[in-house]
N, C-alpha and C positions, 0 to 999 in steps of 0.2 A: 553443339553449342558454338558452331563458329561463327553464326550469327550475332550471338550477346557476345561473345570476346571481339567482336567490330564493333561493336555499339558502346563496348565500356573504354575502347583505345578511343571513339571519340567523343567520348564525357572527359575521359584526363586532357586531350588534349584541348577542349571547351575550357577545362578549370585552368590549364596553364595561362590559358591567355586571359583567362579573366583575371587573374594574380599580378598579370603584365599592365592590365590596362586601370587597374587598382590604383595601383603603384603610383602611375603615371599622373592620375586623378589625383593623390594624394600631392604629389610634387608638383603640380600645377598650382593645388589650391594654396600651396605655402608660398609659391614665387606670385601668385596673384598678387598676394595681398601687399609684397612687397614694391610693386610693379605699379599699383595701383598710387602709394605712399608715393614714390618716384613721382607720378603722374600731375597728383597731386600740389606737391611742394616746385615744380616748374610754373604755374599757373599765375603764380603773383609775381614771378618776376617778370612773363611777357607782359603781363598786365601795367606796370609797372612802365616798361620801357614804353610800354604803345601809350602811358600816358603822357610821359615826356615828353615822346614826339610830337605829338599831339600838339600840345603846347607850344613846340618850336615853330613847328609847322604855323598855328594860328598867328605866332609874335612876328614871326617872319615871311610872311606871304607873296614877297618881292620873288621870295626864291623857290623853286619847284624843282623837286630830287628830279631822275628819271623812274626811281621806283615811285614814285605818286603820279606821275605825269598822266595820264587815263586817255589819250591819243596824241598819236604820233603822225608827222607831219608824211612820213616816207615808212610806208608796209615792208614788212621784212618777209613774207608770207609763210613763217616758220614760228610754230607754237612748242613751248617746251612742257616736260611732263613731270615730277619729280613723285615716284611711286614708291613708296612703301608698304614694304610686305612683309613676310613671316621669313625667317634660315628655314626655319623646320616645319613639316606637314601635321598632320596628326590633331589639326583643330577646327575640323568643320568647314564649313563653306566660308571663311571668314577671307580667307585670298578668293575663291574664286569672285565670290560678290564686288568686292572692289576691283579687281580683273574686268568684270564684267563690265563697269561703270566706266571705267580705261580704253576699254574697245571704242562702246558707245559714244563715248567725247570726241575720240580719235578721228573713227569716220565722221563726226560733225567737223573737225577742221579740216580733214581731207577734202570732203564734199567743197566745203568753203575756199576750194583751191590752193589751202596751207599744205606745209610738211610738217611732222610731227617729229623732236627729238627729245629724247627720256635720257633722267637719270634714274638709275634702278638702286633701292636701298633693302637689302633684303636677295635672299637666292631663288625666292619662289617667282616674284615682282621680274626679275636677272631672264631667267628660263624663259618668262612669257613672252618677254618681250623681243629675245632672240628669237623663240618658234612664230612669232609676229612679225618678224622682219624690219621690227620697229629700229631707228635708228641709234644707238646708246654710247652717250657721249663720255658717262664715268657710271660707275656703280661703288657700294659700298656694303659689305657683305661679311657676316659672321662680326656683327656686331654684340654679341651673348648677352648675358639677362641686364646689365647694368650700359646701357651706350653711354658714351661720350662724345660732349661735342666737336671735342678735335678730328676725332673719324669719320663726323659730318662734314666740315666747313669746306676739306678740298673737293670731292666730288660734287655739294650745291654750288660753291664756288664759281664751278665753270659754268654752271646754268645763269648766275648773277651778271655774271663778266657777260655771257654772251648778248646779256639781255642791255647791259648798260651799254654794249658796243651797238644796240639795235641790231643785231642779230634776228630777233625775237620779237614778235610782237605782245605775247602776252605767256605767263609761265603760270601751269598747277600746280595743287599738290591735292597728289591722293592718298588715303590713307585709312584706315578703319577708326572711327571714333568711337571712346569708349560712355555706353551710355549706362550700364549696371550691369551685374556677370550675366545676367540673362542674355542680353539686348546690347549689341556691335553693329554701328550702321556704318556703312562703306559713304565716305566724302570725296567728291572731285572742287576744291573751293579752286577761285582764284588768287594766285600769292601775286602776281605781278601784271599789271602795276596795281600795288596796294587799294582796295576798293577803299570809297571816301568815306563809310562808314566806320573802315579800321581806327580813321586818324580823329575823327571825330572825337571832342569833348565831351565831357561826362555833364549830362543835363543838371545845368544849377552849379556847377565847377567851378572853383576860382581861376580864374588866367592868371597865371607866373610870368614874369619876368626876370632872365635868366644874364647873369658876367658873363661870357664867352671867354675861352684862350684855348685856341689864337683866335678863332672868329664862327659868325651864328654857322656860315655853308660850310665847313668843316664838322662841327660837332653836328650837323643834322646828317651828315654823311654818314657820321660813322655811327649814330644812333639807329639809322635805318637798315644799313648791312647788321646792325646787331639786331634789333626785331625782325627783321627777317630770316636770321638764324635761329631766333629764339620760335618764330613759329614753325621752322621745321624741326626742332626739337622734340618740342610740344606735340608735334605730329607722331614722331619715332615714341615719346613715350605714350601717348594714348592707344596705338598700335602695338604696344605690348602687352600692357595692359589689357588691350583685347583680346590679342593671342593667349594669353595666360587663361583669361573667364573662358574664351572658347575650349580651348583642349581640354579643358578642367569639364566642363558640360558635356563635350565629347566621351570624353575616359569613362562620366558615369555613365550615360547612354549605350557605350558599348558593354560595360559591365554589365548594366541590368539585361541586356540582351541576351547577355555571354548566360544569365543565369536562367533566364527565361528558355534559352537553348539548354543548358544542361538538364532544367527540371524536363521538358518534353524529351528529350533522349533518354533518362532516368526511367519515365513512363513507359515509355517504348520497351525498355530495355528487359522491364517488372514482366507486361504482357510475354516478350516471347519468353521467357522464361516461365511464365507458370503455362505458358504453353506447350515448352518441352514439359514439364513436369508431369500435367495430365497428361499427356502424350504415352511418357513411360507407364505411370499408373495402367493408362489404359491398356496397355500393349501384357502388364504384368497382371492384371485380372483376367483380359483374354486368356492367356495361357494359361494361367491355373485352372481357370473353367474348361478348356479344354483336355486338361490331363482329369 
């Protein structure tokens, strides 16, 4: 029988990992939900600021940020990246898809005679971009299930500065969007210079008229580095959000697997056993009819 004592060491060892990958399932689908709520409750404040600006923007039209400006007099022929990813593996294709889309971009501004530099947010996003030889000017990494935005603003930061110094001709952000736990679709949008749809009034909208202190090119400054933090936020939590629905899909996937693999080794394990069984029978009728 040391056929079925190999067959039942790798049924235990089937059932361990399916216990592992349970688990994991279970603690997914509880940070989901929470991840999601996060996700959620950021939504009306970029909403919010982008309508203010909006507003500034319309009242004051003498004035043009460098984040709205949509061409530049002098090419900088360097495009920046700002990627967000997963710390941890373990949820499906949900990095490499937007990896994928990163590449894709990449060699479009390479071909384009640009150079490409990344911020990396995330360890997975960090790793590719090294094995890429992609250039990486900050990264931001082991940010755990609740980010903040303090641990965001210094590494975008340098992507913003480089961009307002013209450095940069135009900066992304990729990131996985979250569309319901099923369904996470990988995004490359453009964050810079802000397309004119962002700043765009809401059809039918009152126009405000706003007190300044100290003055309109000031507060539209600081409103714009704020929506523009606000949508890489918005990015870090829609990206968790998905990590969370993927691993969670992932976990049960392998689970039903892990069971689908135990029941056929179980099967297995039944045949050769009632095949030693008859085996002996037979061997113990021989003999008696021979005596």
């Amino acid at each position: 029988m040391a056929v079925g004592k190999e067959i039942r060491g790798k049924i235990k060892s089937v059932e361990n990992t399916k216990k592992i990958t349970k688990a994991m399932e279970m603690v997914a689908a509880s940070k989901m939900r929470k991840a999601q709520d996060r996700m959620r409750a950021a939504r009306p404040y970029s909403d919010k600021v982008r309508t203010i600006t909006a507003n500034l923007a319309g009242a004051n039209p003498e004035y043009t940020h460098a984040f709205m400006a949509q061409a530049k007099d002098v090419k900088a022929k360097a495009v920046g990246f700002i990627v967000v990813t997963t710390d941890k593996g373990l949820c499906g294709g949900m990095n490499t898809n937007v990896l994928r889309q990163v590449t894709m971009k990449a060699r479009e501004v390479e071909q384009a005679g640009n150079t490409v530099e990344a911020v990396a947010i995330g360890n997975k996003g960090l790793g590719f971009l090294n094995r890429m030889g992609m250039k990486v000017v900050s990264q931001a990494t082991q940010l755990g299930d609740t980010p903040h935005l303090d641990k965001l603003i210094g590494p975008v930061k340098v992507m913003l500065d480089a961009y307002q110094e013209g450095k940069l001709d135009a900066v992304y952000l990729c990131y996985t969007k979250f569309i319901n736990t099923m369904k996470q679709e990988p995004m490359v949008e453009q964050l810079l210079p802000l397309p004119a749809k962002h700043l765009e009034k809401d059809a039918g909208g009152i126009s405000w008229d706003y007190i300044y202190e100290p003055e309109a090119q000031v507060v539209i400054d600081e409103l714009l580095v704020r929506y523009v933090e606000a949508l890489v936020y918005q990015a870090v939590a829609e990206n968790l959000a998905s990590e969370q629905s993927a691993r969670m899909v992932a976990m049960k996937a392998a689970s039903d697997n892990a069971g689908s693999v135990i029941s056929d080794l179980k099967l297995v394990y039944n045949k050769t056993r009632q095949a030693a069984i008859t085996k002996e029978l037979s061997e113990i009728v021989s003999g008696a009819a021979a005596v």
